[in-house]
N, C-alpha and C positions, 0 to 999 in steps of 0.2 A: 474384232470378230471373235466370236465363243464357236470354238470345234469339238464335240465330242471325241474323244479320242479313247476312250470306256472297251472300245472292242477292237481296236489297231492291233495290224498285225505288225509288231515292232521286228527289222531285220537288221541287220548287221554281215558285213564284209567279210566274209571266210577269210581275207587278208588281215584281219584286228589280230592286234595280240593280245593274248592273255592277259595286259597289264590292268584291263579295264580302261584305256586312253584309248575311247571310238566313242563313235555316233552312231544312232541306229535309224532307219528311215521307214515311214511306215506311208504305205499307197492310199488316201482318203479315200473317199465319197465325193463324188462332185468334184475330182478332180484336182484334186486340194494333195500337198505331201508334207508329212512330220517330219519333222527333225529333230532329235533330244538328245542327252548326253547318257551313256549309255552307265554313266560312274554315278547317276543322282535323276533316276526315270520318274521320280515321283514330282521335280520339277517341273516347269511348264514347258511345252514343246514350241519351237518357231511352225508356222505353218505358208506355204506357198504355194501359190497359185501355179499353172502350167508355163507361163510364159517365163518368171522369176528360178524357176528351180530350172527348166532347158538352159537359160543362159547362167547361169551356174554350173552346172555340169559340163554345159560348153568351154567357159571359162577355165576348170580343174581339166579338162582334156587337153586344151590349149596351153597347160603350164601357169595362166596367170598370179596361181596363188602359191609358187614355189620360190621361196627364198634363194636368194641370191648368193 
């Protein structure tokens, strides 16, 4: 799937540090959300549907992607 991503509004986490190690996520069209690396934007972005990015975020609420 090809998503224009030409007029995204790219945000980022008032929690990022300065180091440039974030991500920034940007709200589509059609319900769709970016993903990209905030260190190298002119990369491609992942993009996810509603249902993929809730349980994601669910996920990261619930701890599942915290090292042990």
């Amino acid at each position: 799937m090809t998503v224009d991503l030409s007029g995204a509004r790219w945000l980022k986490s008032s929690r990022s540090a300065s180091n440039g190690q974030c991500v920034e996520v940007a709200f589509l069209d059609g319900d769709l959300i970016g993903v990209r690396d905030s260190k190298n934007p002119a990369c491609s972005a992942l993009v996810f549907g509603p249902g993929e990015w809730e349980a994601f975020t669910a996920g990261v609420r619930d701890g599942e992607f915290t090292r042990a």
